[in-house]
N, C-alpha and C positions, 0 to 999 in steps of 0.2 A: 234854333239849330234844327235842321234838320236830319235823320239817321236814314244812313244810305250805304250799303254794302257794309254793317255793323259797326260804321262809325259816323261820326259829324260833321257837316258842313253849314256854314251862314246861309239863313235863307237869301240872305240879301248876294250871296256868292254864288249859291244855285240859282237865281234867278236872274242874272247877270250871263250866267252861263248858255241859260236855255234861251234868249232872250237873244244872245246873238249866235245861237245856232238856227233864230229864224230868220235874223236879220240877214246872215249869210245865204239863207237859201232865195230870199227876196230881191237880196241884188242880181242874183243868176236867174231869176227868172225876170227881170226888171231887162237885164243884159239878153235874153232872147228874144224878147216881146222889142225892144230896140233894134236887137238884128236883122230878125225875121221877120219882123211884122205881126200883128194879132192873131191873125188865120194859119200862119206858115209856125206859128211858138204855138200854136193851141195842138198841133197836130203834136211838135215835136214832145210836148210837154206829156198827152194825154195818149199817142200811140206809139210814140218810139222811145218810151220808159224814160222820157227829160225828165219827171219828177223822183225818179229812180238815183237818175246819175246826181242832181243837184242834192240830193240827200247825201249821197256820198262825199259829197264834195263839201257840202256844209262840218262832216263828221271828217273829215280831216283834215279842215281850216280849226274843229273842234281841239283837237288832240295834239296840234300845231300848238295852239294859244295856250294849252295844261303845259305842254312838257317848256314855251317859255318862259311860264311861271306867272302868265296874266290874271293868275287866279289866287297870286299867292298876297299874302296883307300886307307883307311889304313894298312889293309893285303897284299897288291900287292905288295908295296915295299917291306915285310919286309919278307926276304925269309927264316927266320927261324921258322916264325909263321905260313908261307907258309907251310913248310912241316910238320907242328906238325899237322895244322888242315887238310893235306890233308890224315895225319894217321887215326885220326878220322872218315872221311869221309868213308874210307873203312873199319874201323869197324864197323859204323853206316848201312852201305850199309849192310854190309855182314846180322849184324842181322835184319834187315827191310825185305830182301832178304828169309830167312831163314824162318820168320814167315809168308811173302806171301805166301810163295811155300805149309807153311805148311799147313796155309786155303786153297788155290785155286792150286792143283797141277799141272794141268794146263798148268800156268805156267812157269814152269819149263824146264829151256835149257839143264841141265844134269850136275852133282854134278861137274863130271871131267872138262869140259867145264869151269862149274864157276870159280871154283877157281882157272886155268890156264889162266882166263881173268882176275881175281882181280891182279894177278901178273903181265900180262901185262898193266891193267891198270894203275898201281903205276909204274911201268916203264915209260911209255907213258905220263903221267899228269907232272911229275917229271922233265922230259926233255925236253917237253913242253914249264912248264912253266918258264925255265933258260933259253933257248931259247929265249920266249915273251921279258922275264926281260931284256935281253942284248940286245934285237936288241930296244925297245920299250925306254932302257934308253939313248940311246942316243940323245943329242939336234937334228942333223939334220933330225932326224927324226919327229921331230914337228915343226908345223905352228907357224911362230916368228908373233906377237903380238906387239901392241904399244897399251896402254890405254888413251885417250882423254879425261881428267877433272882433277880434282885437290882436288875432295868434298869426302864426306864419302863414295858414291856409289864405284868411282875409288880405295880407299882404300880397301874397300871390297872386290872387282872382283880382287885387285893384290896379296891378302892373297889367297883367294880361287884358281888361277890359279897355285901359284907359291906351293902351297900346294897339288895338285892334277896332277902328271905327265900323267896319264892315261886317260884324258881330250886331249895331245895332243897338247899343247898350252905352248909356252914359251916365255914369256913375255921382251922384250927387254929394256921396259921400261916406263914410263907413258909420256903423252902429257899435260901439265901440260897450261892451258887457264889464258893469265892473260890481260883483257884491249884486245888491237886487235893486241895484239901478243902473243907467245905460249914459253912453254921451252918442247927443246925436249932431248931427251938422246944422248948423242956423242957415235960415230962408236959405240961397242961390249958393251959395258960398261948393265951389270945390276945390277937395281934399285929396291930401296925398298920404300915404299908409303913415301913420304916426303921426298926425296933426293932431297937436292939446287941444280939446275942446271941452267946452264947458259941462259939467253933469247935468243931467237930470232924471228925473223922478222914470219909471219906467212905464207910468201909466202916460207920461205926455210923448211916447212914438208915437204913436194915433196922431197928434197932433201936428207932429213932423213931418209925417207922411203924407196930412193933407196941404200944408204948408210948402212941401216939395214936389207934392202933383207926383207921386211915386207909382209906378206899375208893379216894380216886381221890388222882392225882398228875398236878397242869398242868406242863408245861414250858413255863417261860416266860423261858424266858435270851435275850439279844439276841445274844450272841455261844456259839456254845455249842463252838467249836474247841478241843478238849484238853480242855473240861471238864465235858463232860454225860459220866459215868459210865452208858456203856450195858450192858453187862453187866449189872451191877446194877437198873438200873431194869426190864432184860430178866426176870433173876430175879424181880421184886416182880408183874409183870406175867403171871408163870406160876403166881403164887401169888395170883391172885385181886384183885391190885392194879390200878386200871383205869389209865392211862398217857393223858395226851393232849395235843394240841400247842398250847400256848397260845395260838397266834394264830386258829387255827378255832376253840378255845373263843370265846376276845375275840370274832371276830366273830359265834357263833350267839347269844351273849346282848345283843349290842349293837348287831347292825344297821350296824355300820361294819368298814371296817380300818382295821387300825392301822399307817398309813403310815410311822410313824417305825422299825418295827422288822419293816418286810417290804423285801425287794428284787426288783428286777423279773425276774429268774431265779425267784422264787418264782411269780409270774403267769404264766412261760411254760408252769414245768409242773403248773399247778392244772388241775383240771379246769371251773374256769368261762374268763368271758372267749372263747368261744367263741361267734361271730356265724354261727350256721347258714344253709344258703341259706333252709332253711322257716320259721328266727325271720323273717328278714329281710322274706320275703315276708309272712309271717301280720302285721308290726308296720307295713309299708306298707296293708297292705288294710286294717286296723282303724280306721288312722289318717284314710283317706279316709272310709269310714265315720262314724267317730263325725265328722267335721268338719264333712261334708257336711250331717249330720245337724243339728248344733249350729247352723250356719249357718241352717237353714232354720228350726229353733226361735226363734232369737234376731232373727230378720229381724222381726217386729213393734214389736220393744223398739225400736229405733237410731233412729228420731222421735221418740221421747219421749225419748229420753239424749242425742240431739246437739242438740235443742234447748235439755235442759237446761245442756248444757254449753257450749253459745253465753250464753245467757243468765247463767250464775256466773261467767263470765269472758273477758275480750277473747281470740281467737287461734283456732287451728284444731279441729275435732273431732277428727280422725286426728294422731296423735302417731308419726313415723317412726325408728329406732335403727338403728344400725348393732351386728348380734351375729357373735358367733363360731357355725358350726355344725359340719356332718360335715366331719370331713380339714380345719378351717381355715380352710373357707371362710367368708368373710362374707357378711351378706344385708342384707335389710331388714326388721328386727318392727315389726309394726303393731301399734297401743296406743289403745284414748282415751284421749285427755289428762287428767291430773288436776293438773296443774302449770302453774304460771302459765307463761305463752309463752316469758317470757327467763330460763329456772330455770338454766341454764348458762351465761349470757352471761358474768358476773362469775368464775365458780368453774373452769366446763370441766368434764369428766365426774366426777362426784362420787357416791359411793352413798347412797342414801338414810338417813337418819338419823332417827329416834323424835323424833316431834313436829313433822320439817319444816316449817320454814313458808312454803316454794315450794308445798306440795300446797294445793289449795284444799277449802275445805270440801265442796263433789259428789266433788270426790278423791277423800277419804279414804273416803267412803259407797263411792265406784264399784273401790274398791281393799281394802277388809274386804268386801264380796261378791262381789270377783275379775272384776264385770262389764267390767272397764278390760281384763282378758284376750283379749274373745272376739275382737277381729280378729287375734287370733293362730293364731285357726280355716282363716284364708286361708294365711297360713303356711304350717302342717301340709297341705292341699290340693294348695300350690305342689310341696309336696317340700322344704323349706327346714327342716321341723323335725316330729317326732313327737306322736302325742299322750304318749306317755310318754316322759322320758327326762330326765337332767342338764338344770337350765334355763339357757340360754343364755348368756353373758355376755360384754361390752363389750371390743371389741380391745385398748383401751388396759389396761386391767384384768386382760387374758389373757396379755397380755405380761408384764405387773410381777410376777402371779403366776404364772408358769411359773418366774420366777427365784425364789421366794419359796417354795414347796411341792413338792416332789418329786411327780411324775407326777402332774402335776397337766394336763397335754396329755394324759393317755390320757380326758378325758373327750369331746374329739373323735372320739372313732372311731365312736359312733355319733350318729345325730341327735339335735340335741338336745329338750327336749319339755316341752309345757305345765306340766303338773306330771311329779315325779318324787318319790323315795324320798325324798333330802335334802327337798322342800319337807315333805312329809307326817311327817316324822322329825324332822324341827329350824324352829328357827325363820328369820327375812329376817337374814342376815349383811349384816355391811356393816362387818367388820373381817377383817385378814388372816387372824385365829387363827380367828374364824368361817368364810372361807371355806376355811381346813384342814378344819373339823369339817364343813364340809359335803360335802367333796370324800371324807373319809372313807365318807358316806354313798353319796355318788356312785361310787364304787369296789366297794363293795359290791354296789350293783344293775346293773353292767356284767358283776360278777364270776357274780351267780345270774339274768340276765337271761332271761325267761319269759312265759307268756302267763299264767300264774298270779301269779308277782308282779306284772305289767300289773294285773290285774284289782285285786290287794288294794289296791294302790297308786289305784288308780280309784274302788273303792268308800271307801278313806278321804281320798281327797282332798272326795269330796262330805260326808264327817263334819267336817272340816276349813272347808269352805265356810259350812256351818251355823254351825257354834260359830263363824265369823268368828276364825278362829286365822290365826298366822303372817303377817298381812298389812301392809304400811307404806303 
């Protein structure tokens, strides 16, 4: 894995990435030197800023292929999705392309040019990525893996490894701790979480690991008092064996913690979790910034939406809530309404539910394109809540679930924020076990909180907005 804007990506994903942001600029130059000629592409390339423009062009066939999910683990495998969303991508490009050129002409590499690179682009990306898939799916091309515990964690990291080939990791098998001896996986054999295997002694790992040709070795015991055999794993790890702690694995490849098998002695001495005076400062300025900002953009819109929303339905435009924010405090979030006036008179505070039919039809419209958000711009303004950060939630709610989820109050210590990691990462919870998985999330981005994750979390929330994901 590598860490990039304070969080994790597959090497094998960043280098897939960067990999065809040269391939892209190769066919645009492949597509001039075809055009033009050698003489007539060397000019255009080296004095009329052609390698300028194809840069650009590369970085938005880039940002094309992110937001249609070519980079996501379940698209990688699946090579017919592969090539439907990489058709897309090049319509996408072509019309994005088309409307730049026609604000900023600029610009513009040359009509011929283009469209002689969209074709070698869809060549190149295509055979590329059967290439990637064939050589990338085979085992010996991945670091064999043995997992060390027996508890929820171990279960955890053996679904997410064995589910995720693009990680690079193939899993031989778990190390299962029992008393002060171990069960390990025999020769080739793989395992799925809770396979009986046979004991043995805890001095013959060594033996199993040379047996298994192992690289690395997760520890992932929940209890590991008397019975992680350090020594040993000391030895494995002086001999070229990689050693690592399962719960920073768990969370570099998943974007969460794992709340059931960390304690909060482990948060006091991590090195995130740490509110600097200059985060502090740099996520207040950003925050007036972008609000002020958004406010003034969206100030045209709010006649044509509060009328609509007088008109679909009897009751107010401004919809008022009572939330939890910093340290506890409650405030007041502002909303438009997409709910009929009396959606709690019968029920009391209730979470929204798939298909509700309190939401009215301009609702649901003004709630899959998050417009029903923006007075939550004054908000952030006030100082009541961030633009980034854990979203908000319901005193009565806050309470039931502090007794319900462990540390699940540490997501007050900072403000909380329009969107955040959990919205962008998961989807609208609206069951206890959901709002664990999202507090998961939310723990996480308290834990690597940044101006770089701010940013990622920013530019995929607007990926998010598009594709009209996540919203009820």
């Amino acid at each position: 894995m590598i860490r990039i804007l304070n969080t994790y990506f597959p090497v094998r994903t960043v280098f897939l990435g960067v990999s065809e942001v040269c391939l892209v600029a190769l066919a645009f130059i492949v597509a001039a030197i075809a055009r033009l000629g050698m003489t007539d592409a060397s000019l255009l390339l080296g004095y009329e800023q052609g390698f300028s423009k194809i840069l650009f062009l590369s970085a938005a066939f880039s940002v094309c292929m992110y937001y249609f999910d070519l980079y996501n683990s379940s698209i990688l495998s699946n090579w017919r999705e592969v090539i439907s969303r990489l058709v897309q991508v090049l319509g996408t490009a072509s019309v994005v392309l088309a409307c730049l050129y026609y604000v900023y002409p600029p610009l513009e590499l040359g009509r011929g040019i283009v469209l002689l690179g969209l074709v070698n682009v869809a060549i190149l990306l295509v055979l590329w990525r059967g290439l990637f898939s064939a050589i990338y799916s085979k085992s010996r091309f991945a670091e064999r893996v043995l997992i060390f515990g027996d508890g929820s964690l171990a279960a955890s990291l053996l679904r997410e490894l064995d589910s995720r080939p693009e990680l690079g990791l193939r899993v031989v098998g778990p190390v299962l701790s029992a008393g002060n001896g171990t069960h390990v996986p025999p020769g080739e054999s793989r395992l799925s979480a809770g396979t009986p295997l046979a004991p043995l002694m805890c001095d013959e790992l060594s033996d199993a690991v040379k047996a298994n040709r192992v690289n690395r070795i997760i520890v992932a015991m929940d209890d590991r008092r008397g019975k992680l055999p350090v020594e040993l794993l000391f030895s494995l790890k002086s001999h070229g064996v990689i050693i690592q702690d399962g719960t920073e694995v768990y969370e570099s490849i998943t974007g969460k913690v794992p709340i059931e098998s960390v304690r909060l002695s482990s948060f006091v001495f991590s090195t995130g979790f740490r509110l600097s005076r200059f985060l502090l400062i740099y996520k207040r300025l950003t925050s007036i910034l972008a609000s002020t900002l958004g406010l003034l953009l969206s100030l045209p819109l709010f006649p044509f939406v509060a009328l609509a929303i007088k008109l679909s339905s009897p009751g107010d435009v401004f919809y008022k809530q009572k939330r939890v924010g910093l340290n506890g405090k409650v405030f007041d979030c502002y909303k438009l309404r997409t709910m009929r006036a009396d959606a709690e008179a019968d029920s009391g505070p209730t979470w929204v539910a798939d298909g509700d039919p309190r939401i009215t039809r301009l609702g649901r419209f003004l709630r899959a394109s998050r417009i029903d958000e923006i007075p939550q711009l004054w908000n952030v303004l006030k100082g009541d809540m961030s633009f980034v950060g854990p979203r908000p939630e319901r005193p009565e709610f806050v309470e039931w679930l502090t007794q319900e989820i462990p540390f699940y109050h540490l997501r007050n210590i900072v403000r909380p924020g329009i969107t955040g990691w959990a919205q962008v990462r998961y989807k609208y919870g609206n069951t206890t076990e959901e709002a664990k998985e999202k507090l998961r999330y939310d723990l996480f981005y308290l834990k690597n909180m940044s101006p770089g994750l701010d940013f990622l979390i920013f530019f995929t929330t607007t990926k998010t907005i598009l594709l009209g994901r996540g919203a009820k």
